[in-house]
C-alpha positions as CSV (number, residue, x, y, z in Angstrom):
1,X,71.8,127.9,102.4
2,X,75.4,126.9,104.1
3,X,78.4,128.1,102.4
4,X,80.9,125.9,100.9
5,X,82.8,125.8,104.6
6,X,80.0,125.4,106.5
7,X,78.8,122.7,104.4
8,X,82.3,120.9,104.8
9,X,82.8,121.8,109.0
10,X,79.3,119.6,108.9
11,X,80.9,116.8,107.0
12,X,83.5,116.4,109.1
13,X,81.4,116.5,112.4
14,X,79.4,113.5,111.2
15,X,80.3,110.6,113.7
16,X,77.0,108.4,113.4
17,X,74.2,107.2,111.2
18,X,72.2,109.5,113.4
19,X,74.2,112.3,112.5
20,X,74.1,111.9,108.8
21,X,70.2,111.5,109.3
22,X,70.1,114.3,111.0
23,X,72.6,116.4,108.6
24,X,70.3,115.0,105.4
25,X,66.9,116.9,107.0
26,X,68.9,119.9,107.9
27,X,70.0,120.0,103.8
28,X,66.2,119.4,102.2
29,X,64.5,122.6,102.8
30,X,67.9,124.6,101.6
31,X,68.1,122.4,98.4
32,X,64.7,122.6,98.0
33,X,64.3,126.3,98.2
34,X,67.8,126.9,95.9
35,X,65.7,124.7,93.3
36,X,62.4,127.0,93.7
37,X,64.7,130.5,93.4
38,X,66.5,128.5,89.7
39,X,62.9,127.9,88.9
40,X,61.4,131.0,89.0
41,X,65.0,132.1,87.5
42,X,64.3,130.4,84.6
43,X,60.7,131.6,84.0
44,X,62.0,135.1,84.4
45,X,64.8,134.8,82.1
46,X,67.0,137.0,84.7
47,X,68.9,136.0,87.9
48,X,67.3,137.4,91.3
49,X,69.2,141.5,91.3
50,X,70.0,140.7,87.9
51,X,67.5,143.7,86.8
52,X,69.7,145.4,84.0
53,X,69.4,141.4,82.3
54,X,65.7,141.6,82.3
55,X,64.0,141.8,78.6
56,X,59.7,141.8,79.7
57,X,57.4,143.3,81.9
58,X,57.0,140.4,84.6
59,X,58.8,140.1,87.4
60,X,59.1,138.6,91.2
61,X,56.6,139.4,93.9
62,X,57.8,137.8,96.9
63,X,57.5,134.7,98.2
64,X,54.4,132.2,100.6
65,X,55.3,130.7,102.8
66,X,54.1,127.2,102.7
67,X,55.4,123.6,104.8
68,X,56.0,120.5,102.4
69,X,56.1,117.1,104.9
70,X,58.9,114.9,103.6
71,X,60.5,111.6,104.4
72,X,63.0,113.9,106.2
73,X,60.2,115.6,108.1
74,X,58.8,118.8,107.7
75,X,60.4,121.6,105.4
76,X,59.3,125.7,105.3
77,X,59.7,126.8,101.8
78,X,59.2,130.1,100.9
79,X,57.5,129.5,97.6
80,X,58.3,132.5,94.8
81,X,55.8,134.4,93.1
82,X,56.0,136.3,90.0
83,X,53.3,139.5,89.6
84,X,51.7,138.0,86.4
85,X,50.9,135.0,88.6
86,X,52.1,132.5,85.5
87,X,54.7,130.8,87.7
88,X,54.4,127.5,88.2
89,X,56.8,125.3,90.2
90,X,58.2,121.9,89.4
91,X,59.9,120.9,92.1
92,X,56.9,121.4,94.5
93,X,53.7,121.9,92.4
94,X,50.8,123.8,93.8
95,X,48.3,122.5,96.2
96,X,51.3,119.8,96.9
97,X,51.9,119.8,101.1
98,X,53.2,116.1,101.2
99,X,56.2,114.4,98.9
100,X,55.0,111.6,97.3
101,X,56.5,108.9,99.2
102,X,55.2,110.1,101.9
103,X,51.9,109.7,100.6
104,X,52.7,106.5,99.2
105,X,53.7,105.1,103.7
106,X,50.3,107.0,104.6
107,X,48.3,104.7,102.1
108,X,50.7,101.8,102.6
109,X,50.1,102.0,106.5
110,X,45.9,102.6,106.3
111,X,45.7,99.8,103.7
112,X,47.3,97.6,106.4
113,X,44.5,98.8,108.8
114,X,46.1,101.3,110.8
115,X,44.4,103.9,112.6
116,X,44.6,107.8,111.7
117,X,46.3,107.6,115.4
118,X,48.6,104.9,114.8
119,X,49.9,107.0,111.7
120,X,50.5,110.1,113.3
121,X,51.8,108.4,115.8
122,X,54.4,106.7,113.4
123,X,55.3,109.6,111.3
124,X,55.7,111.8,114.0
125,X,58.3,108.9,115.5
126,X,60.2,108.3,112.7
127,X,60.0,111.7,110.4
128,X,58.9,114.2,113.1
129,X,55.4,114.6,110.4
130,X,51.9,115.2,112.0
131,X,48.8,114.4,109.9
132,X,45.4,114.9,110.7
133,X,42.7,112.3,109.5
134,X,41.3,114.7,107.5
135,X,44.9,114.7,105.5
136,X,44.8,111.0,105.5
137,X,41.7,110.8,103.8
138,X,42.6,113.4,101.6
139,X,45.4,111.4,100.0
140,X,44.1,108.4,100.5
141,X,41.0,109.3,98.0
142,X,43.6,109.7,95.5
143,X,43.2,105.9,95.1
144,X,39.6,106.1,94.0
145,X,40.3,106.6,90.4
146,X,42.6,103.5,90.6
147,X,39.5,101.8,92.4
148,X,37.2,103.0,89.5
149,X,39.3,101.4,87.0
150,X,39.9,98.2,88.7
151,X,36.5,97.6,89.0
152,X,35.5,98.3,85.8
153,X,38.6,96.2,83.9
154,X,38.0,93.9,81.1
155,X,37.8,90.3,82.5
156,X,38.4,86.8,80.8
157,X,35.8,85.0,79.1
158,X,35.4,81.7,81.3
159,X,36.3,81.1,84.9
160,X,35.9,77.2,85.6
161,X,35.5,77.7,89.3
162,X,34.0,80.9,91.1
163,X,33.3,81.3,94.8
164,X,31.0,83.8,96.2
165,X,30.9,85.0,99.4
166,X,30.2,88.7,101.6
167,X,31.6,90.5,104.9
168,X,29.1,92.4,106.6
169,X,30.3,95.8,108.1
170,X,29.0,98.2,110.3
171,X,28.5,101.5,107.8
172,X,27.4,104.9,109.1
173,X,24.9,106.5,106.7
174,X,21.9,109.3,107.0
175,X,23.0,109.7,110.8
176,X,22.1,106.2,111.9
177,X,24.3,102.7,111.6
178,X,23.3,100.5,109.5
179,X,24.9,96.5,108.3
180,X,26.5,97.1,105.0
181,X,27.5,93.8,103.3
182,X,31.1,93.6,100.9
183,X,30.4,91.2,98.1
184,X,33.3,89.5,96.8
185,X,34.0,87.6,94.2
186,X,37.2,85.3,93.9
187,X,37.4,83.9,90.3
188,X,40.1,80.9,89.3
189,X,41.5,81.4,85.8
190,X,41.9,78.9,83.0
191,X,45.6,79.0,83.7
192,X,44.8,77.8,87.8
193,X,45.7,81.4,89.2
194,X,43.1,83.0,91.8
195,X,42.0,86.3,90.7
196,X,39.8,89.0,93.0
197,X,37.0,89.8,90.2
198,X,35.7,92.6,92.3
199,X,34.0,94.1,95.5
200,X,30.7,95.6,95.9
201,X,29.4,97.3,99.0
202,X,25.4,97.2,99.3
203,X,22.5,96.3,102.1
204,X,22.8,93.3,104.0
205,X,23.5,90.1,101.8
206,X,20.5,89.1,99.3
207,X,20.0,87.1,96.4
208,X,18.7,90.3,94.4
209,X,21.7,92.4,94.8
210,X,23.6,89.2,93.6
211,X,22.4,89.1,90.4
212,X,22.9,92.4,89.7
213,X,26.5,91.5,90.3
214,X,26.8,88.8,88.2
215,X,24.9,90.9,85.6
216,X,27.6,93.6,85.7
217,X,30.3,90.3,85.2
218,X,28.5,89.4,82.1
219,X,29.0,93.4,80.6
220,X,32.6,93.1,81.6
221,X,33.7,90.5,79.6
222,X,32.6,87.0,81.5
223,X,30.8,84.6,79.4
224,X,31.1,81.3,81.5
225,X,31.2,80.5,85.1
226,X,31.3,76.6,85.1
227,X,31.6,76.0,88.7
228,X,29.9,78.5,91.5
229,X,30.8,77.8,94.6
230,X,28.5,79.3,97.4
231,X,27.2,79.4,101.3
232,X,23.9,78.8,102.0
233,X,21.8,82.0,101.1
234,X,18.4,81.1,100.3
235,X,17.6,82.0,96.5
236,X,21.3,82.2,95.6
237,X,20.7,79.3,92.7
238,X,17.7,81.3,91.5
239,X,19.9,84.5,91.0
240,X,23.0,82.7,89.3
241,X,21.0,80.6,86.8
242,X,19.3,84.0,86.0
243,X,22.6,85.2,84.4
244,X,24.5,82.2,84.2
245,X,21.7,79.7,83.2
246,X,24.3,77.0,82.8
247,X,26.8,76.9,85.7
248,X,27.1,73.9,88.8
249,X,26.5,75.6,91.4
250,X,27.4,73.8,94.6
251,X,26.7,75.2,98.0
252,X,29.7,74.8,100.9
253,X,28.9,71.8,102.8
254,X,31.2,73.5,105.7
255,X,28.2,76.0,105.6
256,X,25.7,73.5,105.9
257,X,27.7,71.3,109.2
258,X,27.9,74.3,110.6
259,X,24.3,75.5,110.1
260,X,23.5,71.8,111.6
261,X,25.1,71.6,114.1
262,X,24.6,75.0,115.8
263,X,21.1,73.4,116.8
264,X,22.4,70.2,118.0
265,X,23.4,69.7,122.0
266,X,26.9,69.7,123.3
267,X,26.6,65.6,124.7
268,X,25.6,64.6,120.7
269,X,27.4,67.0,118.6
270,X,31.2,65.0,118.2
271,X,28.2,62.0,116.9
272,X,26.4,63.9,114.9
273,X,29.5,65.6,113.0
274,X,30.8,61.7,112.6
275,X,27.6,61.2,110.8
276,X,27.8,63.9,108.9
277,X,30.9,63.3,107.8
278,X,30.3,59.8,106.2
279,X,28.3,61.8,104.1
280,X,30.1,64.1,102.2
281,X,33.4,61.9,102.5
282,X,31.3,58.9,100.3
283,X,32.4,57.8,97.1
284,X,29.1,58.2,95.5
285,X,25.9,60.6,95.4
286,X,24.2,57.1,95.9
287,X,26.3,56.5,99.3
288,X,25.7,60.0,100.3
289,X,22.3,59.7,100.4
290,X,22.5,56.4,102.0
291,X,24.8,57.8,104.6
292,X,22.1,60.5,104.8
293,X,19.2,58.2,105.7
294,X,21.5,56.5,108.5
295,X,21.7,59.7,109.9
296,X,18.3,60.3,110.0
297,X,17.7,56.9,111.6
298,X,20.3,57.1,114.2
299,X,19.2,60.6,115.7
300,X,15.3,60.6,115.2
301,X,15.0,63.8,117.4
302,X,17.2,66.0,114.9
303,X,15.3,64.5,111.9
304,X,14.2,68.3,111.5
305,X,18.3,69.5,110.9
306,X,18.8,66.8,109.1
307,X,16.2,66.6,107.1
308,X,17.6,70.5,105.8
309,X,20.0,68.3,103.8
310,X,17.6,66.8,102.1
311,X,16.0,69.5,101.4
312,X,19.4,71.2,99.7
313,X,20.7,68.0,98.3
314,X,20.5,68.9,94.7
315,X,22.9,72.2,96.0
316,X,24.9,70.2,98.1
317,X,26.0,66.8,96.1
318,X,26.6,68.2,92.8
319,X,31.3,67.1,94.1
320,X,30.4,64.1,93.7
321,X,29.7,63.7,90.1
322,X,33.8,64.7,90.2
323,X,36.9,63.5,90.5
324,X,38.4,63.6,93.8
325,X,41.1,66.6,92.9
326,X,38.2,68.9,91.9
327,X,35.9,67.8,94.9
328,X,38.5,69.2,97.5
329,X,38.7,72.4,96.0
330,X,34.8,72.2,95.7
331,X,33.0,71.3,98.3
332,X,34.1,73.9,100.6
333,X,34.5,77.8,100.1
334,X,37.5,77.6,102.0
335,X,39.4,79.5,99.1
336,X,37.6,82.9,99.9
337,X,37.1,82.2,103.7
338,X,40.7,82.5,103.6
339,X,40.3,85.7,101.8
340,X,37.8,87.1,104.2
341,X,39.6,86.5,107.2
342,X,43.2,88.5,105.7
343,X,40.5,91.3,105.1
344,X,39.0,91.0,108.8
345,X,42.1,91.2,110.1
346,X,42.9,94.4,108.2
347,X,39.8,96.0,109.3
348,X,39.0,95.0,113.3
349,X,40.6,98.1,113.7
350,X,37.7,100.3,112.5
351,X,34.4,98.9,114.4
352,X,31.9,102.2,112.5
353,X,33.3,103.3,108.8
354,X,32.1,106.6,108.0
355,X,30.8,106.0,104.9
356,X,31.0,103.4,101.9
357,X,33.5,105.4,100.7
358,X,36.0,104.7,103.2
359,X,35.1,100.8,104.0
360,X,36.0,100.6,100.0
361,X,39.1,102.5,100.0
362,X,40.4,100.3,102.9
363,X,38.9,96.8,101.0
364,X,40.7,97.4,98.0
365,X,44.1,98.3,99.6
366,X,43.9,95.3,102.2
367,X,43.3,92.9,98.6
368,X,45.8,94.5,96.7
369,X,48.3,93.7,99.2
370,X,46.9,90.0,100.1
371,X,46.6,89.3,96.0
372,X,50.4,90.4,95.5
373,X,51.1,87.0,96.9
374,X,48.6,85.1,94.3
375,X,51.7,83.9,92.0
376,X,51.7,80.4,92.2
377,X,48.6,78.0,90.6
378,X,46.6,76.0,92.6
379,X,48.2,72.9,93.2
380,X,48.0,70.2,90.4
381,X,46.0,72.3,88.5
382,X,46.8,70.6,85.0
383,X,45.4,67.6,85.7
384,X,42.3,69.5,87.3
385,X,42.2,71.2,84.5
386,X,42.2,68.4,82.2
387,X,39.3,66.9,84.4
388,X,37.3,70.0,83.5
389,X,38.0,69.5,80.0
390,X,35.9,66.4,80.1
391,X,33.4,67.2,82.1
392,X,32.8,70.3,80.3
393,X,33.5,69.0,76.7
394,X,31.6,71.8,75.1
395,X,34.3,74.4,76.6
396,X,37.2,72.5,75.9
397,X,38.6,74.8,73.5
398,X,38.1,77.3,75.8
399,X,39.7,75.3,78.8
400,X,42.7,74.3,76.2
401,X,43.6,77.1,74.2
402,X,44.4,80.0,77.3
């Protein structure tokens, strides 16, 4: 520890910000260690030499050595020890190598999607810290409990509108790779405000591991999901009306252009999508179809795309039974799209995760950081809201009373 001179021959050397940095990471381990020493002082009830002030049998046993990484980089301690081995330290608890804000960058910086790399890298810049992956996953799996508990919260009783949607990921498990799917659910409250109802990581997307999603929904609190927005997965209807034996469910008609389209030549697809377009843009159901049939008429030889419309119709025109606010926020899953692709971006850094574990770990950070943002309502949502009112008169005391 510097004497009381030394201390101030520093102060008066300091000439830049460097300098005081530099000064602060020179203090920490000192201070540190001066706290450990009145720690153990205390426990004792006698002052290190002070032997004649001793009144019981324990006393000090030297000291292990042990390297706490801090903001200010990293700090030897020589941690006391007492010979009935009862002393426990406050300052720097046991098991404890990293101060807490530094845990809190590390899980900051990997829920943004950087790489074990990229962190060392940026620790070792800025604090002179080295991790190893297998630290950063150590701290990061302090999180899990928080993860637990999120997924498992209580959740309100009605959502008017729901959207479903999943992210496929590549997932290493048994020693082979394998497609894992992320199924997310993005819930809008009575009050307008989107709301991440949770994420589920299972085999590639199906309609069975669905409804054991929307089962789990029902056990946490959700009674009523009025409008479900999906994407075209076949037997998706079947599994929501098996829980939810009352919700619209309307299927994304973005998903269905671009499931169309995919099979129609470069030279007719600008006509086609023009088609296509007078068809969901109608005022009607009744012009829809008709705009349908035109279709049909006007390109014969993709009568077998088209006709997929048909086929879907009773998923696909349920918007137009509403008013034109709700049918923009409707028609289209564009509300979790925008979701997914936040999340994509956030993990395109790790093409294999190691194990569900991690792909969930990084998930739930990326959305806790995207959802901090979810503070505002969605635009003119009190007169969408009073539309939903009368369209669903038997929940109105529901949709009015939040």
């Amino acid at each position: 520890m510097l004497t009381y001179e030394q201390y101030q021959r520093k102060i008066a050397n300091l000439k830049t910000a460097g300098d005081v940095t530099n000064f602060a990471k020179e203090l920490i381990a000192p201070v540190l260690q001066t706290v450990l020493e009145q720690e153990m002082t205390e426990h004792l009830g006698y002052a290190k030499y002070g032997v004649k002030e001793k009144t019981g049998s324990n006393s000090r046993n030297g000291h292990s050595e042990k390297t706490l990484r801090t903001s200010f980089g990293d700090a030897p301690l020589a941690i006391p020890r007492d010979r009935d081995g009862a002393f426990i330290p406050q300052i720097v608890p046991k098991h404890t190598t990293t101060q807490s804000d530094v845990e809190e960058k590390i899980i900051a910086m990997y829920g943004k999607g950087m790489t074990t790399r990229d962190i060392n890298g940026y620790l070792q810049d800025i604090y002179g810290i080295e991790v190893s992956s297998a630290m950063v996953s150590s701290i990061t799996d302090s999180i899990i409990p928080q993860i637990l508990e999120w997924q498992s919260r209580p959740l309100d009783s009605c959502y008017p509108i729901a959207y479903l949607d999943g992210i496929h990921f590549k997932v290493r498990q048994d020693g082979h790779i394998v497609v894992k799917c992320a199924y997310l659910i993005l819930g809008i409250t009575v009050s307008g405000h989107k709301e991440l109802l949770g994420i589920w990581i299972g085999k590639e997307e199906g309609a069975t591991f669905w409804m054991g999603i929307l089962s789990e929904l029902q056990t946490r609190g959700v009674k009523d999901l009025l409008i479900v927005c999906t994407d075209g997965l076949s037997g998706f209807d079947e599994a929501i009306h098996a829980v939810y034996p009352h919700s619209v469910i309307q299927q994304c008609i973005v998903h269905q252009i671009r499931n169309t389209l995919k099979f129609i030549p470069h030279k007719d697809r600008a006509k086609v999508a023009g088609a296509l377009k007078l068809i969901y843009t109608a005022p009607s159901e009744s012009a829809g179809l008709e705009a349908l049939s035109q279709a049909m008429i006007l390109f014969p030889q993709y009568s077998i795309y088209l006709k997929s419309w048909e086929r879907k119709w009773h998923l696909l025109s349920p918007f137009f039974q509403y008013p034109l606010e709700i049918r923009r926020i409707i028609y289209t899953t564009n509300a979790i799209e925008a979701l997914n692709r936040q999340l994509r971006k956030v993990t395109k850094t790790t093409t294999i995760f190691p194990h569900n574990q991690s792909l969930m770990k990084l998930l739930y950070l990326a959305a806790s950081d995207i959802t901090k943002k979810w503070n505002m309502p969605i635009h003119n949502w009190g007169s969408i809201l009073a539309q939903l009112t009368i369209m669903f008169p038997e929940k109105s005391s529901i949709l009015i009373n939040f």
